[in-house]
C-alpha positions in Angstrom: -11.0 1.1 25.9 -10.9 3.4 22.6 -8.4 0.7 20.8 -11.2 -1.9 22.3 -14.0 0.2 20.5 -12.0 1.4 17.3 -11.0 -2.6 16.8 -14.7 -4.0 17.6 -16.0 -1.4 14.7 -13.2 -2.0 12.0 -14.3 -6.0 12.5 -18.5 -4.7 12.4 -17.0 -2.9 9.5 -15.0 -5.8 7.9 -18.1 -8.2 8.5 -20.4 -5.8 6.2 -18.2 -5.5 3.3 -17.6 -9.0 3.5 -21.3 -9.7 3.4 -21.7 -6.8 0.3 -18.8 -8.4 -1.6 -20.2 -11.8 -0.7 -23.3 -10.6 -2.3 -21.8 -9.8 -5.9 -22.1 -13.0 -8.1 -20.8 -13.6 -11.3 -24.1 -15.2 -12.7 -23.2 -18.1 -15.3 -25.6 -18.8 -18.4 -25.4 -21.5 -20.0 -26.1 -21.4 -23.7 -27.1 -25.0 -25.0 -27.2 -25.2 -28.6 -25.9 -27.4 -31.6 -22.3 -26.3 -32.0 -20.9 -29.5 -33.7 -23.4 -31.6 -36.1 -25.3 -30.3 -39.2 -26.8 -27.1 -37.8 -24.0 -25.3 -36.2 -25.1 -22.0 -37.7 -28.2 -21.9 -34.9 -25.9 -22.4 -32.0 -24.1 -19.3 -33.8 -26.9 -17.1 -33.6 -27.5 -18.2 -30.1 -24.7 -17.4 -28.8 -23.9 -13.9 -30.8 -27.7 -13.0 -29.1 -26.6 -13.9 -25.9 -22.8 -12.9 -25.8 -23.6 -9.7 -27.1 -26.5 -9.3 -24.2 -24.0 -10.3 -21.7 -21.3 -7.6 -23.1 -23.8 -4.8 -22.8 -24.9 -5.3 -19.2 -21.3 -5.9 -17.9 -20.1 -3.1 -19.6 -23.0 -0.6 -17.5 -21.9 -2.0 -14.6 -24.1 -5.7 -14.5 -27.4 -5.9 -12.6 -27.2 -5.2 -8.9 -23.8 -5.4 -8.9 -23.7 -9.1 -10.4 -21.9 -9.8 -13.7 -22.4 -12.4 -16.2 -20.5 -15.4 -18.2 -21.5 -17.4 -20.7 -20.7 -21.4 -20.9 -20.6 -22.9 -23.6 -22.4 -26.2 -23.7 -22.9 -28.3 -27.3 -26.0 -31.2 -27.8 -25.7 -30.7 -31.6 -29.1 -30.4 -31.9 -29.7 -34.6 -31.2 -32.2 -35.5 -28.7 -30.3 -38.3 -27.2 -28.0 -35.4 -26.5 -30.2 -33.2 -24.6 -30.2 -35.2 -21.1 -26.3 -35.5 -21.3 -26.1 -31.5 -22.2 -28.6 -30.7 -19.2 -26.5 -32.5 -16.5 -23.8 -30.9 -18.1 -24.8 -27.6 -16.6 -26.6 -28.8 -13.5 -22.9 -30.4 -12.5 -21.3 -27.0 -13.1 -24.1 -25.7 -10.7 -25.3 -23.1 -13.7 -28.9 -21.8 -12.8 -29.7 -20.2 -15.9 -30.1 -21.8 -19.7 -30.6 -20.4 -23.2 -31.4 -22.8 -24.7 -31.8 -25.7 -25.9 -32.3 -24.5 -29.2 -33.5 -27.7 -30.9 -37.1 -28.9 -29.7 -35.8 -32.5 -29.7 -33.0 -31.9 -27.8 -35.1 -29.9 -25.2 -37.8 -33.1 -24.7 -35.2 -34.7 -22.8 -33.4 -31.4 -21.3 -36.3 -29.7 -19.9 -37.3 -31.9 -17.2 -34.0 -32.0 -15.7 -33.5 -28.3 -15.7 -37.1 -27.8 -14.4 -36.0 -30.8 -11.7 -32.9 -29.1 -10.7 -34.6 -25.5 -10.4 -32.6 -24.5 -13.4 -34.3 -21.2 -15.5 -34.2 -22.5 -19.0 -35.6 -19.9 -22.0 -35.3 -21.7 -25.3 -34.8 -18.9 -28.1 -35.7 -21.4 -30.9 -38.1 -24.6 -29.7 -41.2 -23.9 -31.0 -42.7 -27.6 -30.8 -45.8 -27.5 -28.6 -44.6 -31.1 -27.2 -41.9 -29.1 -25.6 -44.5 -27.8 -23.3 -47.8 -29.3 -23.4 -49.1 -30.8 -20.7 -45.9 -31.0 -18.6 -46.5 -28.1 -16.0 -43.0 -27.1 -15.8 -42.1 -24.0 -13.1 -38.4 -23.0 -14.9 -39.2 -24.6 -18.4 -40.1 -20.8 -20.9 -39.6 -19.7 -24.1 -38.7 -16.4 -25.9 -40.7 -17.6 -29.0 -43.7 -18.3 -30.8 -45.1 -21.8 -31.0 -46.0 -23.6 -34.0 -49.1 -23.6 -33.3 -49.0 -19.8 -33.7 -47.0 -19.7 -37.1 -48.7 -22.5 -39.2 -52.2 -20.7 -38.9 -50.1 -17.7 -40.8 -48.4 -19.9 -43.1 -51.9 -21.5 -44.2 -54.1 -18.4 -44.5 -51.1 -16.7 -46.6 -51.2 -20.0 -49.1 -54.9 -20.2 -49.3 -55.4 -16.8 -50.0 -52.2 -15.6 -52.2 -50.7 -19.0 -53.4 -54.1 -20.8 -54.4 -52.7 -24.1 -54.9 -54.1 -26.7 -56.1 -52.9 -29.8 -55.6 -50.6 -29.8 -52.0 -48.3 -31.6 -50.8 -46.9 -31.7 -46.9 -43.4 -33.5 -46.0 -41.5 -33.6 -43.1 -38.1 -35.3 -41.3 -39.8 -36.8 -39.1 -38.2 -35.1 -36.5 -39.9 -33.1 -32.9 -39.7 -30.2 -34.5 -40.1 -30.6 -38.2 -43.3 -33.6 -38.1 -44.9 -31.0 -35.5 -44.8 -27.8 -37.6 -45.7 -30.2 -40.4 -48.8 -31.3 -39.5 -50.0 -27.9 -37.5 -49.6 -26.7 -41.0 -51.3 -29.7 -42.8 -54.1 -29.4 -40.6 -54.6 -25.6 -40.8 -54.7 -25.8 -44.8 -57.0 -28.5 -44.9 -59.5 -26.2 -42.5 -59.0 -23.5 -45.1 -60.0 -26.2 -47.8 -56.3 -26.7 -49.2 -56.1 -29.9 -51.1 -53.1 -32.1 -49.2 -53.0 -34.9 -51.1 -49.8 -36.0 -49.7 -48.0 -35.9 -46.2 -45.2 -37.9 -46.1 -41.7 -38.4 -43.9 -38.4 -37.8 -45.4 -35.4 -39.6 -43.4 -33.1 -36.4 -42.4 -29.0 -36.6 -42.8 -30.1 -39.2 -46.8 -28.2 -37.0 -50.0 -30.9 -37.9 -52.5 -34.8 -37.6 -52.1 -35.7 -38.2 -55.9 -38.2 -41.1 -55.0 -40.5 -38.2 -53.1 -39.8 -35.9 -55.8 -41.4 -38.2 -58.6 -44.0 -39.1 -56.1 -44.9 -35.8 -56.2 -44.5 -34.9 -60.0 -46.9 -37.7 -61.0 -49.6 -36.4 -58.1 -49.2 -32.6 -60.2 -48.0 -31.2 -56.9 -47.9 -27.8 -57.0 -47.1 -26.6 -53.9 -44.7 -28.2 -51.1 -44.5 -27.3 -47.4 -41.4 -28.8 -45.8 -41.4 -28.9 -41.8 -37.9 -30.0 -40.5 -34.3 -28.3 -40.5 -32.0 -26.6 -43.9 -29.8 -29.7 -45.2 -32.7 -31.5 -46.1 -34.5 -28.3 -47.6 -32.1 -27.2 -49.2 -31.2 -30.6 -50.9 -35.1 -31.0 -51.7 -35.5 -27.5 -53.3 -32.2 -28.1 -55.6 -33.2 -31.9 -56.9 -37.1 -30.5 -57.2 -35.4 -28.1 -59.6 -33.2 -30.1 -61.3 -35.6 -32.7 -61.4 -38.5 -30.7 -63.3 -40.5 -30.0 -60.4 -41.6 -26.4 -60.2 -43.7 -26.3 -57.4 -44.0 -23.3 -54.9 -41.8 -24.3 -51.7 -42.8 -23.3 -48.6 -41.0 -24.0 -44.9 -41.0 -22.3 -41.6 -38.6 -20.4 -39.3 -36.2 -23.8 -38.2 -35.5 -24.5 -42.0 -33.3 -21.0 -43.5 -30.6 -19.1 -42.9 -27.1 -18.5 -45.4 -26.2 -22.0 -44.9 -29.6 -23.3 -47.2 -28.5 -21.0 -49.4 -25.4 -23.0 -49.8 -26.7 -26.0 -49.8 -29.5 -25.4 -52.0 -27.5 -22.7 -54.3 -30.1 -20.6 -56.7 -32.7 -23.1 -56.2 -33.5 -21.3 -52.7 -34.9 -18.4 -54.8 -38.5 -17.6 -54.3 -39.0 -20.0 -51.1 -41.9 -18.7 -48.8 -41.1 -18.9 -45.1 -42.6 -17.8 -42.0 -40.2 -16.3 -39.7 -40.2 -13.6 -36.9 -40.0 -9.9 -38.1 -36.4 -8.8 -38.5 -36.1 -6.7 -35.2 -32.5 -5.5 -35.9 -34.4 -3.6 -38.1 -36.7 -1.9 -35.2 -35.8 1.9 -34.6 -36.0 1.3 -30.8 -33.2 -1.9 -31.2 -30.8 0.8 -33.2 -28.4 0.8 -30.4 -28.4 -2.8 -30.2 -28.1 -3.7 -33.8 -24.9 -1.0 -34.0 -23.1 -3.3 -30.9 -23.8 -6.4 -32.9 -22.2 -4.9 -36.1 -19.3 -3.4 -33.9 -18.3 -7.3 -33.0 -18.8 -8.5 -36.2 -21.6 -10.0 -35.6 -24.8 -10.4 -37.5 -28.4 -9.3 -35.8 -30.7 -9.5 -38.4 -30.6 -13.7 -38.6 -33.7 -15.2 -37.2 -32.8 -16.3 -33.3 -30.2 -13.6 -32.4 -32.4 -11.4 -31.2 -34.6 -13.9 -29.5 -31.6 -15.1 -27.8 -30.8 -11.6 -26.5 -34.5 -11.6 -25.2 -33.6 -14.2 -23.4 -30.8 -13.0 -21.3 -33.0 -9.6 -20.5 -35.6 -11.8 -19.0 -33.2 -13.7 -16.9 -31.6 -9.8 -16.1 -34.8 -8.1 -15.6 -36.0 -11.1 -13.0 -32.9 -10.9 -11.0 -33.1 -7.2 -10.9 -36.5 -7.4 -9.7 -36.2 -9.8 -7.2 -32.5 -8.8 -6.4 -31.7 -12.3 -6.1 -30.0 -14.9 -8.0 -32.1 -17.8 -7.1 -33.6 -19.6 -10.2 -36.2 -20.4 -8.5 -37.1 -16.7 -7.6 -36.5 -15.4 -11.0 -38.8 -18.2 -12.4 -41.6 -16.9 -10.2 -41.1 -13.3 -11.0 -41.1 -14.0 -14.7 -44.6 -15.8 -14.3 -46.1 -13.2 -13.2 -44.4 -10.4 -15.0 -44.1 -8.6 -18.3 -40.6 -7.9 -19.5 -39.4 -5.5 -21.9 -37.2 -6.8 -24.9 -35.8 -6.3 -28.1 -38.4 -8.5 -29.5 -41.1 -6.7 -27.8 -42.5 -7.4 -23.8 -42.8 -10.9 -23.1 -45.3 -12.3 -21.1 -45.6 -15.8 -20.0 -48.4 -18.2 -19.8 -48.4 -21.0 -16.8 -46.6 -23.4 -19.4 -44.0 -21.3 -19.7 -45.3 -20.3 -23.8 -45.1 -16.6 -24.6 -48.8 -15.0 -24.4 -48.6 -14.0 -28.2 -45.1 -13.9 -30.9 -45.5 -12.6 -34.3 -45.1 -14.8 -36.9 -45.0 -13.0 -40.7 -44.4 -14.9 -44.2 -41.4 -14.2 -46.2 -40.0 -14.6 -49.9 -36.3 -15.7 -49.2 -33.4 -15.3 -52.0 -30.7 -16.7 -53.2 -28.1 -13.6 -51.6 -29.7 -14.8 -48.1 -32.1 -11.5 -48.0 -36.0 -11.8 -47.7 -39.2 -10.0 -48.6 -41.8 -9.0 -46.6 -44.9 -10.6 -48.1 -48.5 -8.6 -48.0 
């Protein structure tokens, strides 16, 4: 009868540690960003933010007792990617996205993720379009929308800049058309003279037509919406070409590889960019465990990356449960503190409010806080 008793509680006993190991998950995220293609340097800083995020919450022991591992997964920033690049995931049963990074490559990502009841935080779409309209339950974002940083970019022009004669051009892209014309529109409401807003075709080596175009208008200051090569290719044949306009672009458009592509041209360009929170007194810890890998926090999206991963960590914690689904809710209705301050959500998915600020860049890949 004991043996009976002694053997009928070792198998109770076997049954619950079975169900408490059962219980630890190694959570996978996905991070979706371009990794081959033009713009390889934001999949970079995506996943430094979120590999660095991971490293730090397995190494105190992961969230409820779950670690994490992050998969790699490339749409080179091309929209016709973005659907391939979602299924990609959803067929390796991954739950949890940062990413996309590219807002074109998210249009036709999102609604599968949102489909599938996958949590997707994009660290870098800032396109309205993403969102708008679509009423997506696992679709957020851990930053600002254009909408939010062209009203900064046009009150900074119209009141510092005073230009006269303005030009507005774009690569006709998601992302860079929509930040140019939030922009466009938000200078003409300050009375800014846009006498030309125009399309650029992305990926051409020579853009001298538009830059005569502009020279014979007396253009003297340009607002590019759309990604670095072209930038940086525009500022240096504006240069060479006699144009000395003031050049002005937003947060999708720097980083050290416009510097190389534009060389000492870059010098001087305005851009509006979130603060750099590596330099936050509260992230000190943070920044040192970047630096310790080698890796650089102060770029513009590493951080928002690694505010992705804590939302994802802070919803499973709170709902002790990996379930997408449940970690979507919980983020909707919850404020989460991150290295780029507490998120909160809107319905859409937007954050409630993101701080945009306008920046001098130079040509050693540094920038200025402008007053």
């Amino acid at each position: 009868m004991i043996k009976v008793k002694l053997s009928s509680l070792a198998t109770a006993l076997g049954l619950v540690l079975s169900v408490s190991v059962a219980q630890a998950e190694v959570v996978k995220i996905a991070v979706v960003s371009p990794f081959t293609g033009p713009v390889t340097q934001y999949g970079h800083m995506t996943r430094d933010g979120v590999m660095t995020a991971i490293e730090k919450i397995n190494a105190e022991g992961g969230i409820n007792g779950n670690t994490f591992e992050m998969v790699v997964v490339d749409d080179a920033c091309e929209p016709k990617q973005g659907p391939t690049a979602a299924n990609t995931v959803v067929n390796q049963q991954i739950g949890f996205v940062i990413g996309p990074f590219c807002s074109g490559a998210i249009m036709g990502a999102a609604p599968i993720f949102n489909e599938q009841g996958v949590v997707m935080i994009t660290p870098g779409g800032t396109s309205p379009t993403v969102t708008a309209g679509k009423n997506y339950e696992t679709v957020f974002r851990s930053i600002g929308r254009d909408d939010q940083q062209a009203p900064v970019a046009a009150k900074y022009v119209m009141e510092k800049v005073k230009p006269t004669k303005i030009a507005v051009l774009h690569d006709k892209q998601t992302y860079g058309q929509g930040v140019a014309t939030y922009t466009r529109d938000n200078l003409k409401q300050l009375g800014g003279n846009v006498v030309i807003f125009e399309g650029i075709n992305a990926g051409e080596s020579d853009y001298s037509s538009v830059i005569t175009k502009m020279k014979s208008a007396g253009i003297d200051f340009v607002f590019y919406g759309g990604l670095y090569p072209e930038l940086g290719l525009l500022l240096r044949q504006a240069r060479e070409q006699g144009l000395k306009a003031q050049f002005m672009s937003a947060e999708g458009a720097v980083g050290t590889d416009l510097n190389a592509v534009a060389g000492d041209a870059v010098e001087g360009l305005l851009v509006t960019l979130s603060p750099d929170f590596s330099l936050k007194p509260e992230n000190a810890a943070i920044t040192k465990l970047f630096q310790e890998k080698g890796r650089d926090p102060s770029g513009t999206f590493q951080m928002t990356a690694y505010a992705g991963v804590q939302s994802i960590a802070a919803g499973i914690k709170a709902t002790n449960s990996t379930d997408p689904i449940e970690v979507a809710k919980w983020l909707h209705g919850n404020k989460v503190d991150s290295v780029v301050g507490q998120l909160s959500w809107e319905p859409s998915g937007d954050l409630t409010s993101f701080d945009f600020q306008v920046f001098t860049w130079h040509k050693d890949g540094t920038r200025t806080l402008m007053k």
